[in-house]
MIMARLO-150335 format. One record per residue (C-alpha): residue in three letters; z negated, y, x negated. Coordinates in steps of 0.1 Angstrom, whole numbers, padded with zeros to 4 digits, always signed. Example, Ala and Ser with C-alpha at 12.3 -4.5 7.8 and 13.67 -1.06 7.14 Angstrom:
<nodes>
Ala-0078-0045-0123 Ser-0071-0011-0137 
</nodes>
This chain:
<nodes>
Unk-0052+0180-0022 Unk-0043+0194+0011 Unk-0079+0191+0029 Unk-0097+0203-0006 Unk-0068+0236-0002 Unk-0078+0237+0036 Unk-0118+0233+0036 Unk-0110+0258-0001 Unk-0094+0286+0024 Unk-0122+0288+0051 Unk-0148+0287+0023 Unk-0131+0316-0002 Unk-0129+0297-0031 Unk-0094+0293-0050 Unk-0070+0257-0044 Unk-0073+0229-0063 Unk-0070+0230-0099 Unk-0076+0196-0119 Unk-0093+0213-0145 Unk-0123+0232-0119 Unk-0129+0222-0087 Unk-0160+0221-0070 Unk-0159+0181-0054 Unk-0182+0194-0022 Unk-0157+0220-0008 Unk-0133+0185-0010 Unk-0165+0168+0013 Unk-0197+0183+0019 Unk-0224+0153+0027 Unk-0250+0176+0046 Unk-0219+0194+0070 Unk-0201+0157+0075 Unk-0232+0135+0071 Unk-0237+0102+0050 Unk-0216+0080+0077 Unk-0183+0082+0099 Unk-0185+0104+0129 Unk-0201+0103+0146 Unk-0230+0082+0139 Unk-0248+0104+0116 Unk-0256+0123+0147 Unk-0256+0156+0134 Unk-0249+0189+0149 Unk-0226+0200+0121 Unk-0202+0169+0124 Unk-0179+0179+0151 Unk-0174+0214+0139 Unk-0175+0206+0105 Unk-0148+0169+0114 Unk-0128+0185+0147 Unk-0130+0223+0149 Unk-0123+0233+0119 Unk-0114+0195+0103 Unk-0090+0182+0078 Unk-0082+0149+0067 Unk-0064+0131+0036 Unk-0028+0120+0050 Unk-0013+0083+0042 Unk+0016+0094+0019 Unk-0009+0113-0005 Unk-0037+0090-0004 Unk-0014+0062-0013 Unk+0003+0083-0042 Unk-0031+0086-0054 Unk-0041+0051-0060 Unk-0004+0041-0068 Unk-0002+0064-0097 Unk-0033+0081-0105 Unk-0023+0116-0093 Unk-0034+0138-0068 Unk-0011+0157-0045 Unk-0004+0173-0016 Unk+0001+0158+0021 Unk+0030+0141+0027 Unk+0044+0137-0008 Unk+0052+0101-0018 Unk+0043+0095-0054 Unk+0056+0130-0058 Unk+0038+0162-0080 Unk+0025+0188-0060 Unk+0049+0216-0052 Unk+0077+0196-0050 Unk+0093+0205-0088 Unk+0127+0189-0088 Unk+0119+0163-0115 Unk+0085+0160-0098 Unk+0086+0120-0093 Unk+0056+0100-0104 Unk+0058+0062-0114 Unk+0044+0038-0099 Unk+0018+0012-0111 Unk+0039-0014-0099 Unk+0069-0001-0122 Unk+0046-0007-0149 Unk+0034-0040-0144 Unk+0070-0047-0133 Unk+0090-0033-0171 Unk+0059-0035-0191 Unk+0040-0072-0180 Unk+0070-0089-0165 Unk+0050-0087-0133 Unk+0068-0093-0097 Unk+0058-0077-0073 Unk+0056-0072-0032 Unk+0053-0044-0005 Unk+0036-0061+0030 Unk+0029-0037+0059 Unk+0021-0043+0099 Unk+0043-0012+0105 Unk+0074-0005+0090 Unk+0084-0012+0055 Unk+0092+0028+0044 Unk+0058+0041+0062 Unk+0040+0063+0041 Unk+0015+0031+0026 Unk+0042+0011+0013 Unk+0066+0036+0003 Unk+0039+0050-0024 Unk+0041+0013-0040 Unk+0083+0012-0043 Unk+0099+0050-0037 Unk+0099+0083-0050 Unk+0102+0112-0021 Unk+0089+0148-0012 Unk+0084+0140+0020 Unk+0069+0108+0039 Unk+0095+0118+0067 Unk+0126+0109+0048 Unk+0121+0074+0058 Unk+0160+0066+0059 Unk+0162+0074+0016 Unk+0127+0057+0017 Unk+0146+0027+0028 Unk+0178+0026+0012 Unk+0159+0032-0021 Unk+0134+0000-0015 Unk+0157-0019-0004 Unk+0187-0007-0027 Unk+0174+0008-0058 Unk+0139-0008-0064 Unk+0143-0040-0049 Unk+0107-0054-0048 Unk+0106-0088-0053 Unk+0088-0093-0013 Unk+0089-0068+0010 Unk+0076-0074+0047 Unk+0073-0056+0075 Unk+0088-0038+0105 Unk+0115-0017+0110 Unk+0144-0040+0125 Unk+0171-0023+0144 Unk+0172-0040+0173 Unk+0138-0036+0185 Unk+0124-0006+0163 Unk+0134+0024+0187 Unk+0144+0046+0162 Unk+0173+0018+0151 Unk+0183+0027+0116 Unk+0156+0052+0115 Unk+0139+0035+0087 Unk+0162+0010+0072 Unk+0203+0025+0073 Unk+0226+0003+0086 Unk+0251+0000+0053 Unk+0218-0011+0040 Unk+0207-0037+0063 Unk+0241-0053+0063 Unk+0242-0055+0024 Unk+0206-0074+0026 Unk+0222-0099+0057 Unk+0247-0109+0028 Unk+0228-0109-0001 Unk+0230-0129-0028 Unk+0198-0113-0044 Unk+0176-0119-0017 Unk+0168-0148+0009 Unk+0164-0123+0041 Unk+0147-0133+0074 Unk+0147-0110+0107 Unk+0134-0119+0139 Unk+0154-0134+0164 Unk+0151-0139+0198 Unk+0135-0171+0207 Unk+0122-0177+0172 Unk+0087-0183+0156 Unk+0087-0157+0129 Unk+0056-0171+0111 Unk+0074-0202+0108 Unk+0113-0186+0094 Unk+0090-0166+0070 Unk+0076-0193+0056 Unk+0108-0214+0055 Unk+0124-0181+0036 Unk+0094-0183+0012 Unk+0099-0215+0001 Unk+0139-0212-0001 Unk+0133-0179-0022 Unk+0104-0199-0043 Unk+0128-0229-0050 Unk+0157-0210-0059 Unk+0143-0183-0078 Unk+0153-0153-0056 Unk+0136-0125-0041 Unk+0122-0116+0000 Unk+0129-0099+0025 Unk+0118-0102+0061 Unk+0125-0076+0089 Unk+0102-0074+0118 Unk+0094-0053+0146 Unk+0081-0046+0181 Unk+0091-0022+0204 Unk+0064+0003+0192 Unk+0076+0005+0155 Unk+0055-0028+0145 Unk+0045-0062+0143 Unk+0028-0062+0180 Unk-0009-0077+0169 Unk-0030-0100+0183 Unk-0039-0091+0221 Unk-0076-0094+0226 Unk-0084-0116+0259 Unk-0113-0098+0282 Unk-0134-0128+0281 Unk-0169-0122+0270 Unk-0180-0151+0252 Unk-0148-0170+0243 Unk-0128-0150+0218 Unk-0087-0152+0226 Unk-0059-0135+0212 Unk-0024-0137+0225 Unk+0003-0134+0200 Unk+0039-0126+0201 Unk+0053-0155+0181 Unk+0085-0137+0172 Unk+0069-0109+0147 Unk+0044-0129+0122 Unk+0008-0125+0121 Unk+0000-0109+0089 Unk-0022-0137+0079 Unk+0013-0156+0081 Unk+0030-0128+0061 Unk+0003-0130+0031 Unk+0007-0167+0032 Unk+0044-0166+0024 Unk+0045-0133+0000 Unk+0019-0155-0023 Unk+0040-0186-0020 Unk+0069-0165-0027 Unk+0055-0142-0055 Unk+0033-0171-0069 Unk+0062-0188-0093 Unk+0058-0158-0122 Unk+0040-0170-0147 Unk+0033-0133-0159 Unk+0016-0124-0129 Unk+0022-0106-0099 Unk+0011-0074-0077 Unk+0009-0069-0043 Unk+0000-0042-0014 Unk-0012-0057+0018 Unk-0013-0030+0049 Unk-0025-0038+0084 Unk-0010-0005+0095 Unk-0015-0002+0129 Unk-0051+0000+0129 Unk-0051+0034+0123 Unk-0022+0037+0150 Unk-0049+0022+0175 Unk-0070+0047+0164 Unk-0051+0079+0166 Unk-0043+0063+0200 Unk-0077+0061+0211 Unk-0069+0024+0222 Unk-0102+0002+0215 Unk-0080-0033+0225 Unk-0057-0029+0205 Unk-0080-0018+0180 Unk-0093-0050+0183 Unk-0065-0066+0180 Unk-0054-0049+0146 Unk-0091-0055+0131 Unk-0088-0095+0141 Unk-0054-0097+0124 Unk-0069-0085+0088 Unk-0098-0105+0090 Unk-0073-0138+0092 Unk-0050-0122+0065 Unk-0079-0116+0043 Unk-0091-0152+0049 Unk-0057-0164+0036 Unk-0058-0144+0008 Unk-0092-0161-0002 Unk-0075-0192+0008 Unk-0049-0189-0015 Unk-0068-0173-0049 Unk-0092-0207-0039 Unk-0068-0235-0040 Unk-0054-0257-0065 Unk-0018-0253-0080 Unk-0002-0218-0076 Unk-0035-0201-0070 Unk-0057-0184-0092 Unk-0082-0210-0113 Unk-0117-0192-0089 Unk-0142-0176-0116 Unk-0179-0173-0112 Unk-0181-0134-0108 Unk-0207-0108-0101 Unk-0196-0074-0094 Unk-0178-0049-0062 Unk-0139-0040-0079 Unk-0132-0077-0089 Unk-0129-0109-0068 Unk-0109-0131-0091 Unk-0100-0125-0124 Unk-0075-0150-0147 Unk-0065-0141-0182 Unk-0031-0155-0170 Unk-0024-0135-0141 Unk-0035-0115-0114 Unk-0030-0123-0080 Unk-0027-0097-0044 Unk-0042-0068-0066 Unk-0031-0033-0072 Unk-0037-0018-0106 Unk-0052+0022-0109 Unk-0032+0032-0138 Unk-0022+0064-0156 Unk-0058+0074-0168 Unk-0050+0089-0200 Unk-0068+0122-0214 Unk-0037+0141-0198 Unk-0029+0123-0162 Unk-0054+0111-0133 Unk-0081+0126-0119 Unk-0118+0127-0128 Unk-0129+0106-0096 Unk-0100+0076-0103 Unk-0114+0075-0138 Unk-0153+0069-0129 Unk-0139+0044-0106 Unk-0118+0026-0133 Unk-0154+0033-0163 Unk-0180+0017-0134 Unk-0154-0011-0132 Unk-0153-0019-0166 Unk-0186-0035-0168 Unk-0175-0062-0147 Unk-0138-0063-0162 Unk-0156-0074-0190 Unk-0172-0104-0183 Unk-0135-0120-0182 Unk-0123-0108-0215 Unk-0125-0134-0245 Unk-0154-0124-0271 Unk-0125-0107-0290 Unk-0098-0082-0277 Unk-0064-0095-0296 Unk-0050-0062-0297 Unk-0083-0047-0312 Unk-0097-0078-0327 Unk-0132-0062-0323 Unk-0167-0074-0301 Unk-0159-0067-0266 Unk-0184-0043-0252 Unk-0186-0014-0222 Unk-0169+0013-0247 Unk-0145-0010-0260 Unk-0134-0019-0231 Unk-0134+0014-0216 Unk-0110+0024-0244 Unk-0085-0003-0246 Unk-0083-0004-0207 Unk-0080+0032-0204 Unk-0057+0030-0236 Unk-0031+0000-0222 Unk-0028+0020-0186 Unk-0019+0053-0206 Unk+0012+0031-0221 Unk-0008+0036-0258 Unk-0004-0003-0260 Unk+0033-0016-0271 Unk+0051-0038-0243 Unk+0039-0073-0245 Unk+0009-0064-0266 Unk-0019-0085-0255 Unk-0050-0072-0243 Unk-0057-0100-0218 Unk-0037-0083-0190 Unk-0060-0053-0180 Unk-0088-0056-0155 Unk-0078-0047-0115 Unk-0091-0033-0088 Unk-0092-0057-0058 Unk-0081-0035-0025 Unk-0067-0059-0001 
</nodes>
Protein backbone atom coordinates (compact mmCIF):
# COMPACT_ATOMS: atom_id res chain seq x y z
CA UNK A 1 0.00 0.00 0.00
CA UNK A 2 2.78 2.34 0.71
CA UNK A 3 4.01 3.03 -3.01
CA UNK A 4 0.11 3.14 -4.28
CA UNK A 5 -0.24 6.07 -0.99
CA UNK A 6 3.20 7.60 -2.32
CA UNK A 7 2.77 7.66 -6.30
CA UNK A 8 -1.39 8.56 -4.88
CA UNK A 9 0.17 11.84 -3.11
CA UNK A 10 2.28 13.27 -6.08
CA UNK A 11 -0.68 12.43 -8.41
CA UNK A 12 -3.76 14.11 -6.10
CA UNK A 13 -5.81 11.33 -5.92
CA UNK A 14 -6.97 9.93 -2.35
CA UNK A 15 -4.86 6.64 -0.51
CA UNK A 16 -5.73 3.35 -0.99
CA UNK A 17 -9.07 2.20 -0.38
CA UNK A 18 -9.88 -1.64 -1.27
CA UNK A 19 -13.13 -0.83 -2.39
CA UNK A 20 -11.73 2.18 -5.33
CA UNK A 21 -8.55 2.38 -6.42
CA UNK A 22 -7.36 3.20 -9.59
CA UNK A 23 -4.48 0.00 -10.23
CA UNK A 24 -2.23 2.55 -12.62
CA UNK A 25 -1.47 5.29 -9.89
CA UNK A 26 -0.15 1.67 -8.06
CA UNK A 27 2.09 1.22 -11.60
CA UNK A 28 1.71 3.11 -14.65
CA UNK A 29 3.13 0.88 -17.78
CA UNK A 30 3.80 3.97 -20.20
CA UNK A 31 5.85 6.14 -17.17
CA UNK A 32 7.72 2.71 -15.94
CA UNK A 33 7.73 0.80 -19.31
CA UNK A 34 6.78 -2.97 -20.00
CA UNK A 35 10.34 -4.30 -18.47
CA UNK A 36 12.75 -3.61 -15.40
CA UNK A 37 14.75 -0.50 -15.64
CA UNK A 38 16.22 0.14 -17.40
CA UNK A 39 15.84 -1.74 -20.48
CA UNK A 40 12.69 -0.32 -21.66
CA UNK A 41 14.91 2.55 -22.51
CA UNK A 42 12.54 5.19 -21.90
CA UNK A 43 12.98 8.73 -20.88
CA UNK A 44 10.32 8.58 -18.22
CA UNK A 45 11.93 5.50 -16.32
CA UNK A 46 14.48 7.13 -14.14
CA UNK A 47 12.23 9.92 -13.07
CA UNK A 48 9.31 8.00 -12.96
CA UNK A 49 11.69 4.66 -10.94
CA UNK A 50 14.52 7.09 -9.04
CA UNK A 51 13.46 10.67 -8.67
CA UNK A 52 10.40 10.58 -7.56
CA UNK A 53 10.32 6.33 -7.14
CA UNK A 54 8.75 3.98 -4.64
CA UNK A 55 8.92 0.49 -4.28
CA UNK A 56 6.88 -2.47 -2.43
CA UNK A 57 9.09 -3.35 0.84
CA UNK A 58 9.72 -7.24 1.84
CA UNK A 59 7.59 -7.29 5.06
CA UNK A 60 4.46 -6.11 3.15
CA UNK A 61 4.91 -7.90 0.02
CA UNK A 62 5.30 -11.11 1.99
CA UNK A 63 2.14 -10.33 4.25
CA UNK A 64 0.44 -10.05 1.04
CA UNK A 65 0.92 -13.49 -0.32
CA UNK A 66 0.99 -15.05 3.23
CA UNK A 67 -2.42 -13.91 4.02
CA UNK A 68 -4.14 -12.30 1.26
CA UNK A 69 -4.09 -8.77 2.67
CA UNK A 70 -2.62 -5.71 1.58
CA UNK A 71 -0.82 -3.35 3.97
CA UNK A 72 1.48 -0.94 4.54
CA UNK A 73 5.45 -1.11 4.51
CA UNK A 74 6.97 -2.71 7.06
CA UNK A 75 4.11 -4.49 8.69
CA UNK A 76 4.45 -8.24 9.13
CA UNK A 77 1.17 -9.93 8.50
CA UNK A 78 -0.22 -7.03 10.25
CA UNK A 79 -3.57 -4.54 9.20
CA UNK A 80 -2.70 -1.37 8.07
CA UNK A 81 -2.59 1.37 10.70
CA UNK A 82 -1.34 -0.78 13.20
CA UNK A 83 -4.96 -1.42 15.27
CA UNK A 84 -4.02 -3.28 18.38
CA UNK A 85 -5.78 -6.54 17.49
CA UNK A 86 -4.53 -5.81 13.90
CA UNK A 87 -2.71 -9.47 13.46
CA UNK A 88 -3.52 -11.36 10.35
CA UNK A 89 -3.16 -15.28 10.05
CA UNK A 90 -1.13 -16.84 8.22
CA UNK A 91 -1.71 -19.43 5.38
CA UNK A 92 0.52 -21.65 6.99
CA UNK A 93 -1.67 -21.52 10.38
CA UNK A 94 -4.31 -22.81 8.22
CA UNK A 95 -2.86 -25.56 6.57
CA UNK A 96 -1.14 -26.27 9.87
CA UNK A 97 -4.87 -26.41 12.45
CA UNK A 98 -7.06 -26.99 9.54
CA UNK A 99 -5.11 -29.91 7.00
CA UNK A 100 -2.70 -31.24 9.57
CA UNK A 101 -0.03 -29.81 7.40
CA UNK A 102 3.77 -29.21 8.67
CA UNK A 103 5.35 -26.84 7.75
CA UNK A 104 8.95 -24.88 7.26
CA UNK A 105 10.46 -21.32 7.01
CA UNK A 106 14.07 -21.49 4.77
CA UNK A 107 15.91 -18.21 4.19
CA UNK A 108 19.74 -17.35 2.91
CA UNK A 109 19.54 -14.39 5.44
CA UNK A 110 18.36 -14.59 8.74
CA UNK A 111 15.44 -16.53 9.99
CA UNK A 112 13.17 -13.30 11.47
CA UNK A 113 13.93 -11.14 8.13
CA UNK A 114 11.01 -9.59 6.79
CA UNK A 115 10.34 -12.89 4.09
CA UNK A 116 10.20 -15.50 6.58
CA UNK A 117 8.79 -13.74 9.34
CA UNK A 118 5.42 -13.10 7.14
CA UNK A 119 5.16 -17.10 7.02
CA UNK A 120 5.52 -17.69 11.13
CA UNK A 121 4.97 -14.12 13.23
CA UNK A 122 2.73 -11.54 13.76
CA UNK A 123 4.50 -7.83 14.22
CA UNK A 124 3.92 -4.08 13.31
CA UNK A 125 7.14 -3.56 12.46
CA UNK A 126 9.73 -5.78 10.38
CA UNK A 127 12.41 -4.12 12.72
CA UNK A 128 11.36 -5.90 15.87
CA UNK A 129 13.35 -8.79 14.83
CA UNK A 130 14.24 -9.95 18.51
CA UNK A 131 10.05 -10.64 19.28
CA UNK A 132 10.21 -11.83 15.53
CA UNK A 133 12.48 -14.44 16.86
CA UNK A 134 11.48 -15.46 20.19
CA UNK A 135 7.87 -15.82 18.67
CA UNK A 136 9.21 -18.39 15.76
CA UNK A 137 11.19 -20.03 17.64
CA UNK A 138 9.04 -19.93 20.96
CA UNK A 139 5.49 -19.54 20.21
CA UNK A 140 4.95 -20.92 16.53
CA UNK A 141 7.53 -23.37 16.39
CA UNK A 142 7.59 -24.26 12.66
CA UNK A 143 8.22 -27.64 12.07
CA UNK A 144 11.82 -26.56 9.92
CA UNK A 145 13.18 -23.43 10.08
CA UNK A 146 16.67 -22.51 8.40
CA UNK A 147 18.63 -19.88 8.14
CA UNK A 148 20.99 -17.33 9.52
CA UNK A 149 21.17 -15.43 12.44
CA UNK A 150 23.76 -17.36 14.79
CA UNK A 151 25.28 -15.40 17.52
CA UNK A 152 28.55 -15.99 17.13
CA UNK A 153 29.16 -14.85 13.71
CA UNK A 154 25.86 -12.70 12.99
CA UNK A 155 27.20 -9.10 14.15
CA UNK A 156 24.32 -8.01 15.73
CA UNK A 157 24.64 -11.30 18.28
CA UNK A 158 21.19 -11.76 19.69
CA UNK A 159 19.86 -9.23 17.45
CA UNK A 160 17.61 -11.64 15.75
CA UNK A 161 17.36 -14.72 17.86
CA UNK A 162 17.51 -13.70 22.05
CA UNK A 163 19.81 -15.51 23.94
CA UNK A 164 17.14 -17.16 26.60
CA UNK A 165 15.84 -18.36 23.33
CA UNK A 166 18.73 -19.87 21.68
CA UNK A 167 19.68 -21.68 24.86
CA UNK A 168 16.11 -23.26 25.22
CA UNK A 169 16.50 -24.54 21.42
CA UNK A 170 20.42 -25.98 22.38
CA UNK A 171 18.37 -28.16 24.96
CA UNK A 172 15.37 -28.99 23.37
CA UNK A 173 13.63 -31.83 23.49
CA UNK A 174 11.09 -30.55 20.74
CA UNK A 175 13.57 -29.91 18.25
CA UNK A 176 16.88 -31.70 16.79
CA UNK A 177 18.93 -28.18 16.47
CA UNK A 178 22.08 -27.80 14.34
CA UNK A 179 24.46 -24.50 14.36
CA UNK A 180 27.49 -24.12 12.68
CA UNK A 181 30.63 -24.84 14.18
CA UNK A 182 33.96 -24.06 13.45
CA UNK A 183 35.58 -26.65 11.31
CA UNK A 184 32.40 -28.24 10.35
CA UNK A 185 30.64 -29.01 6.94
CA UNK A 186 27.26 -27.54 7.54
CA UNK A 187 25.59 -29.14 4.48
CA UNK A 188 26.55 -32.41 5.81
CA UNK A 189 25.28 -31.69 10.01
CA UNK A 190 22.06 -30.43 8.33
CA UNK A 191 21.50 -33.37 6.69
CA UNK A 192 22.49 -35.63 9.51
CA UNK A 193 19.82 -33.36 11.75
CA UNK A 194 17.26 -34.08 9.01
CA UNK A 195 17.42 -37.50 9.10
CA UNK A 196 17.63 -37.71 13.16
CA UNK A 197 14.51 -35.25 13.17
CA UNK A 198 12.75 -37.60 10.23
CA UNK A 199 13.48 -40.86 12.33
CA UNK A 200 12.37 -39.75 15.49
CA UNK A 201 9.56 -37.69 14.68
CA UNK A 202 10.78 -34.23 15.87
CA UNK A 203 11.01 -30.99 14.40
CA UNK A 204 14.30 -28.59 12.82
CA UNK A 205 16.13 -26.16 13.49
CA UNK A 206 19.45 -25.11 11.99
CA UNK A 207 21.32 -21.79 12.81
CA UNK A 208 23.66 -20.37 10.33
CA UNK A 209 25.47 -17.37 9.56
CA UNK A 210 28.24 -15.33 8.05
CA UNK A 211 29.76 -12.36 9.17
CA UNK A 212 27.47 -10.23 6.95
CA UNK A 213 24.13 -11.46 8.49
CA UNK A 214 23.95 -14.70 6.09
CA UNK A 215 24.83 -17.80 4.58
CA UNK A 216 27.99 -16.38 2.62
CA UNK A 217 26.97 -17.76 -1.13
CA UNK A 218 28.72 -19.18 -3.63
CA UNK A 219 31.89 -17.01 -4.80
CA UNK A 220 31.93 -16.65 -8.56
CA UNK A 221 35.68 -17.56 -9.93
CA UNK A 222 36.75 -14.77 -12.80
CA UNK A 223 37.45 -17.39 -15.28
CA UNK A 224 35.74 -16.83 -18.53
CA UNK A 225 34.84 -20.12 -19.86
CA UNK A 226 35.11 -22.44 -16.83
CA UNK A 227 32.38 -21.65 -14.41
CA UNK A 228 33.71 -21.94 -10.48
CA UNK A 229 32.28 -21.19 -7.34
CA UNK A 230 33.95 -21.29 -4.03
CA UNK A 231 31.95 -22.14 -1.10
CA UNK A 232 32.22 -21.69 2.58
CA UNK A 233 31.55 -25.20 3.78
CA UNK A 234 30.51 -24.16 7.21
CA UNK A 235 27.09 -22.25 6.29
CA UNK A 236 25.10 -24.77 3.75
CA UNK A 237 24.33 -24.07 0.32
CA UNK A 238 20.69 -23.57 0.04
CA UNK A 239 20.43 -26.29 -2.45
CA UNK A 240 21.66 -28.38 0.75
CA UNK A 241 19.10 -26.63 2.99
CA UNK A 242 16.03 -27.59 0.60
CA UNK A 243 17.45 -31.09 0.46
CA UNK A 244 17.13 -31.64 4.17
CA UNK A 245 13.88 -29.41 4.96
CA UNK A 246 12.01 -31.94 2.28
CA UNK A 247 13.69 -34.93 3.95
CA UNK A 248 12.66 -33.55 7.15
CA UNK A 249 9.13 -32.20 6.34
CA UNK A 250 8.46 -35.23 3.90
CA UNK A 251 7.18 -37.93 6.78
CA UNK A 252 3.49 -36.13 7.09
CA UNK A 253 1.26 -37.85 5.38
CA UNK A 254 -1.17 -34.79 5.27
CA UNK A 255 1.03 -32.71 3.43
CA UNK A 256 3.41 -30.05 4.06
CA UNK A 257 4.20 -26.23 3.12
CA UNK A 258 7.13 -24.53 2.76
CA UNK A 259 8.84 -20.99 1.95
CA UNK A 260 12.17 -21.09 0.21
CA UNK A 261 14.17 -17.48 0.28
CA UNK A 262 17.57 -16.92 -1.42
CA UNK A 263 17.63 -13.56 0.43
CA UNK A 264 20.69 -12.04 -0.32
CA UNK A 265 20.10 -11.50 -3.87
CA UNK A 266 18.41 -8.62 -3.32
CA UNK A 267 21.21 -7.68 -0.72
CA UNK A 268 23.68 -7.97 -3.81
CA UNK A 269 21.57 -5.78 -5.46
CA UNK A 270 20.90 -2.90 -3.07
CA UNK A 271 24.76 -3.31 -2.86
CA UNK A 272 25.40 -2.77 -6.36
CA UNK A 273 27.73 -5.86 -6.18
CA UNK A 274 27.37 -7.87 -9.64
CA UNK A 275 29.81 -11.00 -8.12
CA UNK A 276 28.10 -11.57 -5.53
CA UNK A 277 25.06 -11.18 -7.40
CA UNK A 278 26.24 -13.95 -9.20
CA UNK A 279 26.92 -15.81 -6.64
CA UNK A 280 23.29 -15.51 -5.01
CA UNK A 281 21.58 -16.23 -8.55
CA UNK A 282 23.91 -19.65 -8.98
CA UNK A 283 22.80 -20.73 -5.43
CA UNK A 284 18.88 -20.73 -6.39
CA UNK A 285 19.29 -22.24 -9.57
CA UNK A 286 20.96 -25.44 -7.62
CA UNK A 287 18.26 -25.16 -4.88
CA UNK A 288 15.54 -25.08 -7.38
CA UNK A 289 17.15 -28.13 -9.17
CA UNK A 290 16.80 -30.02 -5.88
CA UNK A 291 13.52 -29.10 -5.37
CA UNK A 292 12.73 -30.68 -8.93
CA UNK A 293 14.88 -33.45 -7.78
CA UNK A 294 12.99 -34.20 -4.95
CA UNK A 295 9.05 -33.68 -6.23
CA UNK A 296 10.80 -36.28 -9.24
CA UNK A 297 11.90 -39.16 -7.25
CA UNK A 298 10.54 -42.27 -5.96
CA UNK A 299 9.48 -42.68 -2.19
CA UNK A 300 8.92 -39.54 -0.12
CA UNK A 301 8.44 -37.40 -3.18
CA UNK A 302 5.54 -36.33 -4.94
CA UNK A 303 4.12 -39.26 -7.57
CA UNK A 304 5.25 -36.37 -11.00
CA UNK A 305 1.90 -35.53 -12.96
CA UNK A 306 1.63 -34.81 -16.65
CA UNK A 307 0.70 -31.00 -16.32
CA UNK A 308 0.13 -28.07 -18.57
CA UNK A 309 -0.19 -24.71 -17.07
CA UNK A 310 2.14 -21.54 -15.29
CA UNK A 311 0.83 -21.66 -11.08
CA UNK A 312 1.26 -25.49 -10.86
CA UNK A 313 4.34 -27.78 -11.17
CA UNK A 314 3.19 -30.87 -9.37
CA UNK A 315 0.03 -31.46 -8.03
CA UNK A 316 -0.96 -34.94 -5.72
CA UNK A 317 -4.41 -35.38 -4.24
CA UNK A 318 -2.39 -36.62 -1.25
CA UNK A 319 -0.19 -33.77 -0.52
CA UNK A 320 1.53 -30.87 -1.57
CA UNK A 321 4.99 -30.51 -1.55
CA UNK A 322 7.50 -26.83 -1.17
CA UNK A 323 4.29 -24.79 -2.07
CA UNK A 324 2.74 -21.86 -0.48
CA UNK A 325 -0.99 -21.51 -0.47
CA UNK A 326 -2.84 -17.72 -1.38
CA UNK A 327 -5.61 -18.07 0.98
CA UNK A 328 -8.26 -15.78 2.58
CA UNK A 329 -10.12 -14.91 -0.70
CA UNK A 330 -13.59 -14.68 0.60
CA UNK A 331 -16.19 -11.96 -0.61
CA UNK A 332 -14.91 -9.95 2.58
CA UNK A 333 -10.85 -10.46 2.74
CA UNK A 334 -8.04 -10.28 -0.17
CA UNK A 335 -7.66 -8.09 -2.70
CA UNK A 336 -9.01 -8.01 -6.26
CA UNK A 337 -5.49 -8.68 -7.97
CA UNK A 338 -4.78 -12.08 -5.45
CA UNK A 339 -8.20 -13.23 -6.50
CA UNK A 340 -7.66 -13.12 -10.52
CA UNK A 341 -4.54 -14.74 -9.73
CA UNK A 342 -6.12 -17.57 -7.64
CA UNK A 343 -9.67 -17.59 -10.78
CA UNK A 344 -6.72 -17.83 -13.83
CA UNK A 345 -5.30 -20.61 -11.69
CA UNK A 346 -8.22 -22.60 -11.42
CA UNK A 347 -8.33 -23.79 -14.79
CA UNK A 348 -5.27 -25.75 -14.34
CA UNK A 349 -6.10 -26.66 -10.52
CA UNK A 350 -8.64 -28.48 -12.18
CA UNK A 351 -7.17 -30.91 -14.27
CA UNK A 352 -6.04 -32.71 -10.89
CA UNK A 353 -9.40 -32.85 -9.17
CA UNK A 354 -11.29 -36.29 -9.51
CA UNK A 355 -14.48 -36.03 -12.00
CA UNK A 356 -16.46 -35.35 -8.70
CA UNK A 357 -15.67 -32.82 -5.77
CA UNK A 358 -16.52 -35.02 -2.48
CA UNK A 359 -17.55 -32.19 -0.59
CA UNK A 360 -19.88 -30.89 -3.51
CA UNK A 361 -20.46 -34.21 -5.18
CA UNK A 362 -21.07 -32.22 -8.42
CA UNK A 363 -19.10 -32.23 -12.23
CA UNK A 364 -16.02 -30.45 -11.74
CA UNK A 365 -15.79 -27.46 -14.01
CA UNK A 366 -14.01 -23.75 -14.05
CA UNK A 367 -16.97 -22.25 -11.78
CA UNK A 368 -17.16 -25.07 -9.62
CA UNK A 369 -13.98 -25.05 -8.91
CA UNK A 370 -13.66 -21.40 -8.58
CA UNK A 371 -16.27 -21.70 -5.81
CA UNK A 372 -15.22 -24.50 -3.70
CA UNK A 373 -11.51 -23.30 -3.92
CA UNK A 374 -12.47 -19.86 -3.13
CA UNK A 375 -15.02 -21.37 -0.60
CA UNK A 376 -12.40 -23.98 1.45
CA UNK A 377 -9.60 -20.90 1.64
CA UNK A 378 -12.45 -18.56 3.22
CA UNK A 379 -12.76 -21.44 6.11
CA UNK A 380 -16.62 -22.06 4.58
CA UNK A 381 -15.43 -25.83 4.37
CA UNK A 382 -15.52 -27.79 8.02
CA UNK A 383 -11.91 -29.01 9.21
CA UNK A 384 -11.17 -32.23 7.57
CA UNK A 385 -13.83 -31.85 4.86
CA UNK A 386 -12.40 -33.13 1.78
CA UNK A 387 -12.21 -31.20 -1.20
CA UNK A 388 -9.02 -32.93 -2.52
CA UNK A 389 -6.68 -30.47 -0.62
CA UNK A 390 -7.08 -27.13 -2.58
CA UNK A 391 -5.02 -26.31 -5.58
CA UNK A 392 -1.46 -24.17 -4.85
CA UNK A 393 0.42 -21.78 -6.22
CA UNK A 394 4.01 -22.99 -6.91
CA UNK A 395 6.49 -19.93 -5.85
CA UNK A 396 9.71 -21.39 -5.07
Amino acid sequence: MSPYNHYATLNGAGTYDPENYDPVLGYNPELGGDRPYPLANLDTQFEYFITHGSATGSASAATAVSTGYQTDGGKVNWKSGDPADGALRAITEDLRHGLGFSFGIVSTVEFSHATPACFASNNVSRNNYGQIGHEIASVVKPDVVVGAGHPNWEPGKFKFLPETDYSTLKTSGEYVFVERTAGSDGGKALARAAKEARKKGKKLFGLFCGSGGMLEPPVPADNPGKPQFTMNEENPQLSEMVKSTLQALGGNPNGFSVMFEQGDIDWANHANDYRWMIGTVYDLNEAVRAAIEFVNKDGDGIEPLEHQGHFLEEFDRRHLAAVIVVEGMGPDRGDVILRRIILEAVDVASQFFQHRLLARREPVGEDVCADAVVRHLAGEFRAGEDVHPPFAQLIT
